[in-house]
N, C-alpha and C positions, 0 to 999 in steps of 0.2 A: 540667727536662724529665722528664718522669715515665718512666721505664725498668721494666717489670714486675719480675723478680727481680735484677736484677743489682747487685753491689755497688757504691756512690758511691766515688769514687774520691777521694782530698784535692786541691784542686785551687789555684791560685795565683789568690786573687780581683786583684788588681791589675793591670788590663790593659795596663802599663808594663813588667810582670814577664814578660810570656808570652811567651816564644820562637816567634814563630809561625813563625818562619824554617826555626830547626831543626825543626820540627814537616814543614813543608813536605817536607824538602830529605831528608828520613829517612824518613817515615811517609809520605811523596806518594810518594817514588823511581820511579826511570824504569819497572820490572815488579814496582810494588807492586800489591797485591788485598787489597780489605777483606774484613773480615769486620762482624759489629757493632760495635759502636761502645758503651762501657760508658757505663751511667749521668750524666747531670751533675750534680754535689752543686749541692743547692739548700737551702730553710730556707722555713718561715712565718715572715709579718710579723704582730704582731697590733696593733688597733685600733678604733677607735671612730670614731661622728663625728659632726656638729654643724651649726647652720644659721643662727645668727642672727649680725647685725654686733656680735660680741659681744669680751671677753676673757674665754678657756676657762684661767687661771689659777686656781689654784689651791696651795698649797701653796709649798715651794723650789723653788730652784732646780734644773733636770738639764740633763745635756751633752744630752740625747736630741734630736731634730729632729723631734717627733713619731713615731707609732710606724711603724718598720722607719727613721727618720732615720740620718742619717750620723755622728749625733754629733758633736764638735767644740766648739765656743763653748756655752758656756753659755745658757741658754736656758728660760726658765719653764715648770714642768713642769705637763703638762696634767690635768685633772682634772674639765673639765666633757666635757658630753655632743653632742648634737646634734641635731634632728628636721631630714631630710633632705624639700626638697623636692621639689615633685612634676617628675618625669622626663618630657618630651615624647615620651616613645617609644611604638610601640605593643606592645611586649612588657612582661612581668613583672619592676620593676626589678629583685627580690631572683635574677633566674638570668639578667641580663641586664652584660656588659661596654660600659660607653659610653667611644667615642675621640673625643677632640675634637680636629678637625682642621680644618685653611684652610679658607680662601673653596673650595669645588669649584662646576664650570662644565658637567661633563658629565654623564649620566646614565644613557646608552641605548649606552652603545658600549667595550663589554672587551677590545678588540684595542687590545694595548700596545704592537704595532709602527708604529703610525701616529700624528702628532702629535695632538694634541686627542683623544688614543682611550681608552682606560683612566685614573682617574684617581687618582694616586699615594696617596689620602689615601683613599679610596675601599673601603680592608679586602682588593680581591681579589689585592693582593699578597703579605697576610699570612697570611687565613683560607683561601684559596680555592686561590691556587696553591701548589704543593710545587717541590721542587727536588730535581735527582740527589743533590748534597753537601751539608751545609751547614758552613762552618768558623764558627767559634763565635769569635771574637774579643776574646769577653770571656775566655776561658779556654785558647784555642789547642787546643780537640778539633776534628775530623772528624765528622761525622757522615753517613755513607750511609745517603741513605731511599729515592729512586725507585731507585736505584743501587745496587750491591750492592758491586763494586769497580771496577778498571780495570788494563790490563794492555799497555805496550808490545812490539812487537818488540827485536830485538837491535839494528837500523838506526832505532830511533825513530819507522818510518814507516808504523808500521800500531800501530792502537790498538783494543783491545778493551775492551768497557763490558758488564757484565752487569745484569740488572735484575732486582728483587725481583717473583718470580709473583705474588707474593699482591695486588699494587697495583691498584685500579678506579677508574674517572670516577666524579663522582656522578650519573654515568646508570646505574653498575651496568656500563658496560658495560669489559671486562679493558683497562690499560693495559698495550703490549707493547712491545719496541726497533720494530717496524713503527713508530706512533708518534713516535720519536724518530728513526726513518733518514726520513722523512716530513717533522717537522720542520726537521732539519737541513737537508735539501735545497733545503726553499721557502727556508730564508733564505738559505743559500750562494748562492742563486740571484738572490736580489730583494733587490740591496745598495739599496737606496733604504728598505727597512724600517729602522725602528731596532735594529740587531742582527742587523743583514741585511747580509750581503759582509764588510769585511773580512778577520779571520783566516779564517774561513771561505772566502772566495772565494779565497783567498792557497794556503791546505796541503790544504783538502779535496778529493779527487780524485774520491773514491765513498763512499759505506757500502752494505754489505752486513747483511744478517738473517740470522744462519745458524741460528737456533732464535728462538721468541716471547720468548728473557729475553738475549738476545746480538746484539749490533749492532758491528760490523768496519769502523771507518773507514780508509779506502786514504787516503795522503797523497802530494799531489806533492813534496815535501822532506819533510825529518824536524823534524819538532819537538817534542823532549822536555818541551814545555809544552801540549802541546795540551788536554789534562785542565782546565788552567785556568780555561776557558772554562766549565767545568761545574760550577765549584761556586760555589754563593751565598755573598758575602761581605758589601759594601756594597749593602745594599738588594735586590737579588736576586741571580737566578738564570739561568741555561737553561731558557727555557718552553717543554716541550715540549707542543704542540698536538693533540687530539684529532682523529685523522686522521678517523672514522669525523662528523667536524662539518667540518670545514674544506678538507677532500677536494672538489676543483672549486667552490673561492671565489676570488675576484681581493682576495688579501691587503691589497690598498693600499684596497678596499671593505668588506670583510665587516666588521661589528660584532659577530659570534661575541655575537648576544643573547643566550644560556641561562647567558652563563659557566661553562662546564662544565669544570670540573678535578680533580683528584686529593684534594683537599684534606679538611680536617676538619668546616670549614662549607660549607652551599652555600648559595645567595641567593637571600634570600624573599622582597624588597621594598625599592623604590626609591621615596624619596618624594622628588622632586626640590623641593616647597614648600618640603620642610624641610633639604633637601640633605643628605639622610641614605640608606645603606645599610643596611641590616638583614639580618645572615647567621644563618641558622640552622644547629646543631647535626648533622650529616650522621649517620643511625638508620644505614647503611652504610656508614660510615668503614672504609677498608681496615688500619689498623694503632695500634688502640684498647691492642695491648699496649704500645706505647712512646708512644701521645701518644691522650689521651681524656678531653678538658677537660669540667670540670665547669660552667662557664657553656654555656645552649643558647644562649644567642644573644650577638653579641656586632655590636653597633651603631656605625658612623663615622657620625661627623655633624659638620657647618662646626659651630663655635660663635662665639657674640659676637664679633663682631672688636675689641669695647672691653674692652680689658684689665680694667678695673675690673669688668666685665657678666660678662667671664669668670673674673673670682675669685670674685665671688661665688656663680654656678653651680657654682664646683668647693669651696666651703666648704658648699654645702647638698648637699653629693655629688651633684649633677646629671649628672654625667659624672664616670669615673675617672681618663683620664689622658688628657693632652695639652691647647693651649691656657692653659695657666696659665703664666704668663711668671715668670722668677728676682724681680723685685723685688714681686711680689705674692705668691709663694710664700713669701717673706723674711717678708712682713710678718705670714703667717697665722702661721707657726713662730713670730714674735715672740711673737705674744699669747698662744702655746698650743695653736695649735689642733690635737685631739688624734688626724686623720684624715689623718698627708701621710706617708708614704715621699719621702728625697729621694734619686735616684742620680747620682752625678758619677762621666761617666765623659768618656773623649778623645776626641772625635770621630776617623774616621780618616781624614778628609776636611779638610786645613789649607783657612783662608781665604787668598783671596788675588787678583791679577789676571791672565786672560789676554789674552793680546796678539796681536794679527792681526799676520802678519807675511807677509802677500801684499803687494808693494810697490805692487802697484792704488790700496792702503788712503791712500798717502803716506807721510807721513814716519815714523809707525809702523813701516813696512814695513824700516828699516834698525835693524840688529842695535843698533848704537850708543845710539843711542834709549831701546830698550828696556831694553840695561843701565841707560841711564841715569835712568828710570824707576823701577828697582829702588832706587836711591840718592838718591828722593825719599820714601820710605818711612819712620816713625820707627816701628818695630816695637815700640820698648820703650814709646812713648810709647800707642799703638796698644793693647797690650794691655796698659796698667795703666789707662789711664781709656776708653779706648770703648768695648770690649766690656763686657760683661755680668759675663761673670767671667773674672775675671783671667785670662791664657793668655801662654804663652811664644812670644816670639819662631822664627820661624819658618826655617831655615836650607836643608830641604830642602824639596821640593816633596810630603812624605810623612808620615804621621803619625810621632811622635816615638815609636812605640813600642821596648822593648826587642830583639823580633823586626827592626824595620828599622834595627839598629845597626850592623848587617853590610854594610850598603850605604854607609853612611858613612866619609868617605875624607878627613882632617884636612888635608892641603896641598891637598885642594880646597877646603875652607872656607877657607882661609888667602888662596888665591890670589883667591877670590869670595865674601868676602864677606859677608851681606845684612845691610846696614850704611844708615844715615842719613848723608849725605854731599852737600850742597846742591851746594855747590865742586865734586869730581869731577863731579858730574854736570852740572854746569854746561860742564867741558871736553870733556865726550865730545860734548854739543848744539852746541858750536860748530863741533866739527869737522866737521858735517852741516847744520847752521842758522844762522850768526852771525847774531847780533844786530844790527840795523839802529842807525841813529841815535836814533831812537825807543824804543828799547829792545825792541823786538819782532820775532823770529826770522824769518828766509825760508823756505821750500824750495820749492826750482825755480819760485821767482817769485811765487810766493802765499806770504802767511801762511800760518806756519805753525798747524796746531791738530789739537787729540785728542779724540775725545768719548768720554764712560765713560758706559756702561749698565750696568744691576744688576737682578736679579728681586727683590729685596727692597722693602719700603715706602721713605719715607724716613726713617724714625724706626732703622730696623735698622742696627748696626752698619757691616754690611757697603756699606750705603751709604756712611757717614760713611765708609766708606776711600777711596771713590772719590771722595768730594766735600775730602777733605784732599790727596787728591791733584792734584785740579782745582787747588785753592789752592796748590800746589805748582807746578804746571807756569804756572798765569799767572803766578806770580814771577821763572819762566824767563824768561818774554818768549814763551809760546805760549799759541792760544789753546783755549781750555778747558770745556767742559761736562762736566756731570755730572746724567743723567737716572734715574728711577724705572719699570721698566717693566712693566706686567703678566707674570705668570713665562710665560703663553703665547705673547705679544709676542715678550718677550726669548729665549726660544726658537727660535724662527721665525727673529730676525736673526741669533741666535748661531749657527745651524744653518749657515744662507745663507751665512756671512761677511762681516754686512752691519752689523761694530760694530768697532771701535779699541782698546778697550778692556773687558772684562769683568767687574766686578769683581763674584766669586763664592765656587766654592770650587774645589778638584781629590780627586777619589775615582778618579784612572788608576793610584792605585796600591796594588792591595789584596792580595797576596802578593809581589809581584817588579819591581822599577821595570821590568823588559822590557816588561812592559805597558805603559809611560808611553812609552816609544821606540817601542813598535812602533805607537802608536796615531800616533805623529807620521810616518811613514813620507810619504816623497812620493806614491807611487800612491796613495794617499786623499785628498790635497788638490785637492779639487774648484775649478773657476771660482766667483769670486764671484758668487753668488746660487741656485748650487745645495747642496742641504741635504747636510751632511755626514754627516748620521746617524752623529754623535757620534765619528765617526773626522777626526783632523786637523784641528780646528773653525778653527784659527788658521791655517791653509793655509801651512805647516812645508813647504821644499825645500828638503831637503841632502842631496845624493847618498852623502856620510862618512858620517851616520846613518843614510841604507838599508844602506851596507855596512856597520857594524858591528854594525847589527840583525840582519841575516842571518849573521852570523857567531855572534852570541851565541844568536841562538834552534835555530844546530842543534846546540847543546850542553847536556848536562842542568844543570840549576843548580846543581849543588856541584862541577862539574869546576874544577878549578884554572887553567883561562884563563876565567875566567867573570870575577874580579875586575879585571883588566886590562881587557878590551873595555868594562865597565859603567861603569870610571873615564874610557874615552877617552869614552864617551857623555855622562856627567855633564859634561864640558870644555865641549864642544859644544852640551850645554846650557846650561851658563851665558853661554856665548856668545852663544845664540841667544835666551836666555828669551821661549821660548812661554809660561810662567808664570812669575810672580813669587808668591814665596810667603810670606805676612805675619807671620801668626800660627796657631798651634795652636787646636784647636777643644776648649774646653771644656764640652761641653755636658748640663746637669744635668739629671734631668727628675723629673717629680713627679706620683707615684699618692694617691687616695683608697683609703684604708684601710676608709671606712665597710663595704662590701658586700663587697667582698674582700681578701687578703691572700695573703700568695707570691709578690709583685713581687721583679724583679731590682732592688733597692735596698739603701740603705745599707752594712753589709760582707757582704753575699751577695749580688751582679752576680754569676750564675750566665749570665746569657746578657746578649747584646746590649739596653738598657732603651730601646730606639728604636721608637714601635708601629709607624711606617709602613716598617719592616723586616719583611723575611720570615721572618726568626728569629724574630720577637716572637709567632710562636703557639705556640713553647716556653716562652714567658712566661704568655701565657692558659693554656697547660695544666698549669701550676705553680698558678694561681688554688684559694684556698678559699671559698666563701661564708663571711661571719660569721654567716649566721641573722640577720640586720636584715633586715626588710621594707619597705617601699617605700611 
């Protein structure tokens, strides 16, 4: 992230290593207030690159993985060239960034609070929108941009937010806390949005504007986490709304067409044939000193859904990153080829299943069950041969970073678990289901059965978890499906509560498992078939977890009864498992070197390498051209 003068700091590339905890629990503190935010040390990658189904060997051997690679295995060292071909886009390849991304379905609609509305592959969450915080993941910084700092009372219950004057839409016109007391309100108000009601409807009682850079949110209780809520982690943000557009629209309709936001790019061109975005370079960018990418334009577009289709667009550098899957990026590194940065970093988002546990659902609905479920699971087996790359068994519901070490508590792993255990699991189903003469389970008179849905193909791992598990559960003597569903589908059911099984990932928990508890709270667990808008999805009722969520959220996160309340939560969670969680996410990803370089890859993961993240335009604004033309 390009910082005008400030000195780069050393920083801990290893995103295992970063204490994000302490980072939080020190540097977030209950009446802490930023200031800037120094530098993030970054690095150029440099490279070349190539176009034909060729082998780009040449010479010996190097550890190198192409250039900006991860190194590691040995690997033939590159030395041929490339003629890049021709790029379907309508801008100039040599000042043009291409993302290649999923099948997209929408075109005409940037309002990200309504289902089918904005769509995630689409660039406006990376180019377009900003966000108050952004914590950096890959290296445990801060960084305030719409936001300048935050600042509690002594009772926890009034929160002040300042914001940077210098900030404009790309209408030009000034972004003020008016704006953001605007936004907050339409969603505190309209929990049926996505990111609408919960915590908001729960602590917010008012905000006030007391100047255009200062906004005073009034709370009905205290909670010394309410800041949370504001900074971009996994995938985004707090989007706050352009009041001077959205001011007397009926949020559940408006398609907010100009997409007008804060951002670096604003948006030139939707060519739905080609399902492609096209954002252009904003001549009025409001803070060119800390972020002023040198690509003008920077293009998402669906690519080939055939893997093969789309290796070889990303070896004639037809696009620079994304769609290129691990065992076709494997094979280009093999032969040499001299254009790939690879990054391997941890998803923070474990695979895993969740589980309806409304008792409407059937037999799902009892606790028993679900443990038992969990102990149909071969995590080790799981993550040495079906995933993609290799990944560690999964113990918490959290990514395995070093910052989330502190939430891990050894006689609860002792006491649960997440273990392969056919047998156990076999006894806890009886005590809910015995097994007939036939060998096949009861409940309440019917067969018994579980159906697993998944947003993935079925080729994707994460199916295969659900469908070993399918083969798992008929072995029980229940019966068993396991379906493939379009991710808007699966959405829609998973929203409703109108699925058994899930089998997905979990991102509830991206600084503080409170988040994971508070999002299961019973006052969010809606009747089945109303959308939960992403609170409670599994319709979670237990009065013990409303009360020790309330107990732990009116406390700052490093007071010393904070570790007590969050072990009796974890208890009850394993009790209840709303998730089950598999394995760690390892997931690598892989840039074209030909046209630019400054990727977070190899040993400089300066930021998050994820494009459909909203960090990732601290990635494009890292970008060099190489001077290759198009």
């Amino acid at each position: 992230m390009p910082c005008a003068d400030d000195e780069e700091p050393a920083v801990d590339r290893d995103p295992l290593t970063v204490d994000v905890n302490d980072f939080l629990l020190h540097r977030l503190g209950r009446r802490a207030l930023f200031g800037s935010a120094a530098a993030l040390a970054g690095g150029l990658l440099v490279g070349c690159g190539s176009g034909d189904d060729k082998s780009y060997v040449g010479g010996e051997s190097s550890g190198a993985a192409g250039a900006g690679g991860s190194g590691g295995a040995s690997r033939p060292k590159p030395t041929g060239t490339i003629q890049p071909g021709k790029a379907n886009i309508p801008t100039p390849r040599d000042q043009t960034v291409i993302i290649g991304q999923v099948d997209m379905t929408t075109f005409d609609n940037w309002n990200s609070m309504v289902p089918n509305g904005a769509a995630l592959g689409s660039g406006f969450f990376t180019v377009a929108k900003e966000y108050m915080f952004y914590l950096n993941l890959a290296t445990g910084e801060l960084l305030p941009w719409l936001a300048t700092g935050y600042k509690y009372n002594d009772a926890s219950d009034q929160l002040t937010i300042t914001f940077d004057p210098k900030v404009t839409w790309s209408d030009r016109k000034p972004m003020t806390a008016n704006d953001f007391a605007f936004t907050l309100l339409l969603k505190r108000d309209n929990p049926e949005l996505i990111g609408g009601g919960g915590d908001l409807k729960t602590y917010v009682k008012d905000v006030k504007v007391t100047d255009p850079q200062t906004a005073v949110i009034s709370m009905s209780k205290p909670n010394p986490r309410l800041h949370y809520m504001f900074i971009a982690t996994i995938v985004d943000g707090f989007d706050i709304l352009p009041q001077h557009i959205w001011k007397g629209q009926d949020p559940l309709k408006f398609k907010d067409p100009k997409a007008i936001r804060t951002g670096s790019y604003k948006l030139k061109q939707v060519i739905p044939s080609q399902k492609m975005f096209v954002w252009e370079r904003n001549p009025q960018y409001w803070n060119t000193a800390k972020l002023n990418p040198k690509p003008q334009y920077v293009v998402y577009t669906s690519i080939n859904e055939q893997a093969d289709a789309a290796s070889l667009a990303f070896e004639r550098a037809q696009f620079d990153v994304g769609s290129l899957d691990d065992p076709h990026a494997q094979a280009l590194m093999s032969k040499g080829y001299p254009a790939i940065a690879e990054a391997q970093f941890r998803d923070p988002c474990p695979r895993g299943f969740w589980v309806n546990c409304d008792p409407a659902r059937g037999i799902i609905g009892e606790p028993k069950v679900r443990q038992a479920l969990a102990l149909l699971v071969n995590r080790e087996k799981i993550g040495s041969q079906v995933v993609t790359t290799p990944a560690p068994p999964a113990q918490w519901p959290w990514a395995d970073y070093k910052s989330n070490k502190t939430f891990e508590t050894a006689s609860i792993a002792k006491e649960h678990p997440m273990r392969y255990d056919p047998a156990a699991a076999a006894k806890l189903l009886d005590e809910v289901a015995p097994k007939g003469a036939d060998g096949k389970r009861m409940y309440k008179g019917k067969p018994a059965s579980i159906d697993i849905t998944t947003p993935v193909p079925v080729t994707d791992p994460v199916f295969i978890f659900g469908d070993l598990l399918k083969a798992e559960l008929v072995a029980q003597g229940i019966e068993s499906t396991c379906r493939a569903l379009t991710p808007a589908v699966f959405d829609q059911q998973f929203q409703a509560g109108q699925f058994d099984v899930a089998s997905q990932w979990s991102c509830d928990v991206k600084m503080d498992p409170v988040e994971m508890f508070t999002n299961l709270r019973s006052d969010f667990a809606k009747p089945i078939g109303q959308r939960s808008a992403s609170k409670n999805p599994v319709r979670l009722k237990n009065p013990e977890v409303d009360k020790l969520v309330d107990q732990l959220t009116a406390i700052p996160p490093d007071s010393p009864q904070a570790p007590a309340l969050r072990n009796q939560l974890l208890e009850l969670y394993y009790t209840e498992m709303p998730f089950i969680p598999i394995v760690q996410q390892v997931a690598p990803q892989y840039f074209n070197t030909a046209f630019w370089t400054g990727w977070a890859a190899g040993d400089n993961i300066y930021q998050i390498p994820l494009n459909w993240w909203g960090a990732f335009v601290f990635v494009i604004g890292k970008l060099q051209p190489t001077g290759l033309k198009g």
